[in-house]
C-alpha positions in Angstrom: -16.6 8.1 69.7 -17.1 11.8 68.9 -19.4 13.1 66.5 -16.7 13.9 64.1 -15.8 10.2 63.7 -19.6 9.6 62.7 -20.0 12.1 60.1 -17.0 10.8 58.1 -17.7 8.0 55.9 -16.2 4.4 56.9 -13.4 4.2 54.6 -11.8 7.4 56.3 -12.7 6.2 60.1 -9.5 4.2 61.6 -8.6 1.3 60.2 -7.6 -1.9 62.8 -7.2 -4.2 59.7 -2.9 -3.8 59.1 -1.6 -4.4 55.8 -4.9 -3.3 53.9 -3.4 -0.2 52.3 -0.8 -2.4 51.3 -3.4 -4.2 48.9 -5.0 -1.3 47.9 -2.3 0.0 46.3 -1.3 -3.3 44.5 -5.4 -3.5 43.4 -4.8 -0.4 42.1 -1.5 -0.8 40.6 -3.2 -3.9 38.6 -5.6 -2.1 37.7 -3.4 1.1 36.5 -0.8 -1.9 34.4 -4.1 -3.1 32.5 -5.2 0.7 31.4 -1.9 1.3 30.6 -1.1 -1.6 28.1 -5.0 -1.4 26.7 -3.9 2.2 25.6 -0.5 0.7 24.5 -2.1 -1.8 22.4 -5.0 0.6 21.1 -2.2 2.6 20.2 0.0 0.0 18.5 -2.7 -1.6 16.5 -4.0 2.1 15.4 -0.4 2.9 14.3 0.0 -0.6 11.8 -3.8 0.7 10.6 -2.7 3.9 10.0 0.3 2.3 7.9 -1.9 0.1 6.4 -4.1 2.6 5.1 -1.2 5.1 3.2 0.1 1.9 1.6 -2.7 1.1 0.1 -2.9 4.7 -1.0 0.3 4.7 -2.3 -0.8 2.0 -4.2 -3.9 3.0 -5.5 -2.0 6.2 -6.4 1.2 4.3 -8.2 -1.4 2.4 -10.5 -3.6 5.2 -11.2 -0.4 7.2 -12.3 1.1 3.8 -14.2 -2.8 4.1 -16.0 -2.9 7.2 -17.1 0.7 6.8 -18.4 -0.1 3.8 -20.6 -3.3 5.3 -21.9 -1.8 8.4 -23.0 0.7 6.4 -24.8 -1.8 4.3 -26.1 -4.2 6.8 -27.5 -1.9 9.2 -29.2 -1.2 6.0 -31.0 -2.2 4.9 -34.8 -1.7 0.9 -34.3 -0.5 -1.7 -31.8 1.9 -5.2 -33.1 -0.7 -6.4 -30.6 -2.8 -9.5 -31.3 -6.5 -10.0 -30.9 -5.7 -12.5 -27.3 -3.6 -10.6 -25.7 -0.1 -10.5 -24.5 2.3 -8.7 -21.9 4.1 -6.3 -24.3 2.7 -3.7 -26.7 4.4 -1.7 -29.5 2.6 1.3 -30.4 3.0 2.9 -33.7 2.3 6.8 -33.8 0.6 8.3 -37.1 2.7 10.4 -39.4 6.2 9.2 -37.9 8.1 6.5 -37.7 7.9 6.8 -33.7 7.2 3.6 -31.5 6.8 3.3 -27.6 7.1 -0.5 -25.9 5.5 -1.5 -23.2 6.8 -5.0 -21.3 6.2 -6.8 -18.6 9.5 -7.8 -16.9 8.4 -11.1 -15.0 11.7 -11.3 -13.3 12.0 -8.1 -11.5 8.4 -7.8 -11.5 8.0 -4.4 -13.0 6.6 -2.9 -16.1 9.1 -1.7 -18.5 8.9 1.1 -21.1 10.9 2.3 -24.2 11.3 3.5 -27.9 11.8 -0.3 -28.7 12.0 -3.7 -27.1 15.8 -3.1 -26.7 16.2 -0.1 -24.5 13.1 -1.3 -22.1 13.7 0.9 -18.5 11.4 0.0 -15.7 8.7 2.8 -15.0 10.0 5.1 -12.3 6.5 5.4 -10.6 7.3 1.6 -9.2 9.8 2.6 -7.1 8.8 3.5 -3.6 12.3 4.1 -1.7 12.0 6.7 1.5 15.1 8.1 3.1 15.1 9.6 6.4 17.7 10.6 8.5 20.4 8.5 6.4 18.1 5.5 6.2 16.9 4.1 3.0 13.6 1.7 3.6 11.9 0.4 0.2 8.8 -0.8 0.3 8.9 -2.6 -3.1 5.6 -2.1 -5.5 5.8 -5.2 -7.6 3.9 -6.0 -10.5 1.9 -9.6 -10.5 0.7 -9.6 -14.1 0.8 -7.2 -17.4 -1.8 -8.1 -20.7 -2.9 -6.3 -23.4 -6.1 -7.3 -25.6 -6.8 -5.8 -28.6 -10.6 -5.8 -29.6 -10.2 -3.5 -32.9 -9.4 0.0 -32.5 -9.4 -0.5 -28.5 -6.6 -1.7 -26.3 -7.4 -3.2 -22.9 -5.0 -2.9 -20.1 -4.9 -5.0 -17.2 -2.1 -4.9 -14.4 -2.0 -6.0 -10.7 0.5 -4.3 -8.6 1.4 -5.8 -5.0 2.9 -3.6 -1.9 5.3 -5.7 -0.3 5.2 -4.3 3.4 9.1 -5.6 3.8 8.0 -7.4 7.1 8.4 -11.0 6.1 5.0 -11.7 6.5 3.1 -12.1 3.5 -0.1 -12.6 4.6 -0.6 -8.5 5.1 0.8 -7.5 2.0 -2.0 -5.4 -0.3 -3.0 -6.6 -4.0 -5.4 -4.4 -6.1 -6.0 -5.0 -9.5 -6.5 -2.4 -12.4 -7.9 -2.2 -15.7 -8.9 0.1 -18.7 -10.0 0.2 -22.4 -8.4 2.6 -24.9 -9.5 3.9 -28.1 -6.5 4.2 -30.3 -6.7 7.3 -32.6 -4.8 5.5 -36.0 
């Protein structure tokens, strides 16, 4: 053997074993597949996080907005047709005119409703959560689990649960949060 052959390390000397290079490359083939679907699964379960995460924002956001909405219509009011234990709609009565805004809770459609009375109720656009893109229309329906109103005096307290339906089928992922405020009415 020359002294060329001795300096190399072994794996690069000749090789009598045939067929070795041939498992080699499957070891390492293996070994490349399970990298490969880690970082596909990392990626995949990051992704439904990711998705996850803006829904519940969305959500957060939609009852914020539905909040504020009901308070401000609350406040500028004078009086409520509401009773001391509560119930799902509210009529507010503002001072000096013979105005009136409705609130309801529509248990079919599960959606809050709004109006001038209890006849013309619309549901609250902020509820509806429909995305097109490129041609395709996919809702993720906010619903609405419960409504109530409790008077205590001059205050009004609103309680509302909104649900994201994720539109998967599975209903064990879909995001609840609950919401709640007390409103001094100005009468």
């Amino acid at each position: 053997m020359n002294n060329n052959m001795k300096s190399r390390p072994k794996i690069f000397r000749n090789n009598d074993q045939r067929g070795s290079v041939l498992i080699e490359l499957m070891v390492t083939a293996i070994i490349f597949a399970l990298v490969v679907a880690s970082i596909a699964f990392y990626f995949v379960y990051h992704v439904g996080t990711i998705n996850n995460g803006r829904a519940q924002l969305k959500l957060q956001r939609v009852g914020s907005l539905l909040m504020e909405e009901m308070a401000r219509k609350i406040r500028e009011g004078k009086s409520t047709d509401l009773p001391e234990e509560g119930d799902s709609k509210l009529m507010i009565y503002y001072p000096g005119t013979t105005d009136t805004w409705c609130f309801s809770f529509d248990d079919i459609n599960k959606d809050i409703q709004g109006g001038p009375d209890y006849d013309t109720l619309n549901p609250l656009e902020v509820l509806d959560d429909s995305q097109t893109v490129g041609g395709n229309t996919r809702t993720h329906r906010i619903l609405c689990d419960k409504l109530e109103f409790v008077r205590q005096g001059d205050r009004v307290t609103i309680q509302f649960s909104l649900k994201h339906d994720l539109d998967n089928g599975e209903g064990d992922d879909d995001l609840n949060i609950s919401f709640g405020s007390t409103v001094k009415l100005r009468g």
